[in-house]
N, C-alpha and C positions, 0 to 999 in steps of 0.2 A: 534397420530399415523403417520401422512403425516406429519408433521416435523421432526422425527426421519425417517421418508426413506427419506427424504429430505437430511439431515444435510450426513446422513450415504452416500448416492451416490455423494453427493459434496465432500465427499471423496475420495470416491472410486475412484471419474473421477478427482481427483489431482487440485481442484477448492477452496481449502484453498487457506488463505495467508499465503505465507513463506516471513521472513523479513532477512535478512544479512548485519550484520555490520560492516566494518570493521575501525573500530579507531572513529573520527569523522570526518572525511574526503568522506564516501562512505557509501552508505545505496544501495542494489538492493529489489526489493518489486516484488515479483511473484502473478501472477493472477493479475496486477491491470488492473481494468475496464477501467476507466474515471481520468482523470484530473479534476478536480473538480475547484481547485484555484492555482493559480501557478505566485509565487512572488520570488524577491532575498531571501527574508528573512523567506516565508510560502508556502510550498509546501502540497499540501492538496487534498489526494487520494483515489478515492472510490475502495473497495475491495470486491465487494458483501454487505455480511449485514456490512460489516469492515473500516471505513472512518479512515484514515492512516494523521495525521497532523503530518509533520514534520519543526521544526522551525530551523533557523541556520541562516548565510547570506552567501550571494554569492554562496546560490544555483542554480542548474540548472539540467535540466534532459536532461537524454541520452538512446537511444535505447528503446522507445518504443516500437517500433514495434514488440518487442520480443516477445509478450505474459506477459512482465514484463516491467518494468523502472529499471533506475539508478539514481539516484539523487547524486551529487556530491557536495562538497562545506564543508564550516563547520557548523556541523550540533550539535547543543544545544539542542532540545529535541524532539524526539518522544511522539506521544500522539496516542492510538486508541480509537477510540469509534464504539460502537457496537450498529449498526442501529434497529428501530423495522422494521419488515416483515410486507410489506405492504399486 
């Protein structure tokens, strides 16, 4: 029951991650937490339960401070994985 009011109010309060891509040149990622790993080639994003690995080279991120990132560069693949609740 406390994981369904959980999941339902990290809704409510706009605490998903949204991802937007445009071509393979730009990825913006909304809600990210943490920087986790951050290389040319492995950008690697905690998003809540949500860890955001995005591969490519001659990445690099922009405007964190937003509430979100921009990761720029070319980007070859997206990967999420879905943490367990500690």
């Amino acid at each position: 029951m406390f994981d369904k009011l959980t999941e339902k109010t990290q809704s409510a309060l706009f605490m998903d991650v949204g991802i937007h891509i445009s071509g393979n040149r730009e990825l913006i990622l909304e809600n990210c937490r943490r920087i986790e790993e951050c290389s040319d080639v492995l950008m690697s994003l905690s998003c809540g339960r949500i860890l955001v690995n995005i591969w490519g080279s001659e990445l690099r991120a922009y405007d964190y401070k937003t509430g979100g990132i921009v990761i720029r560069g070319k980007i070859s693949r997206v990967e999420l994985e879905e943490r367990r609740s500690r």
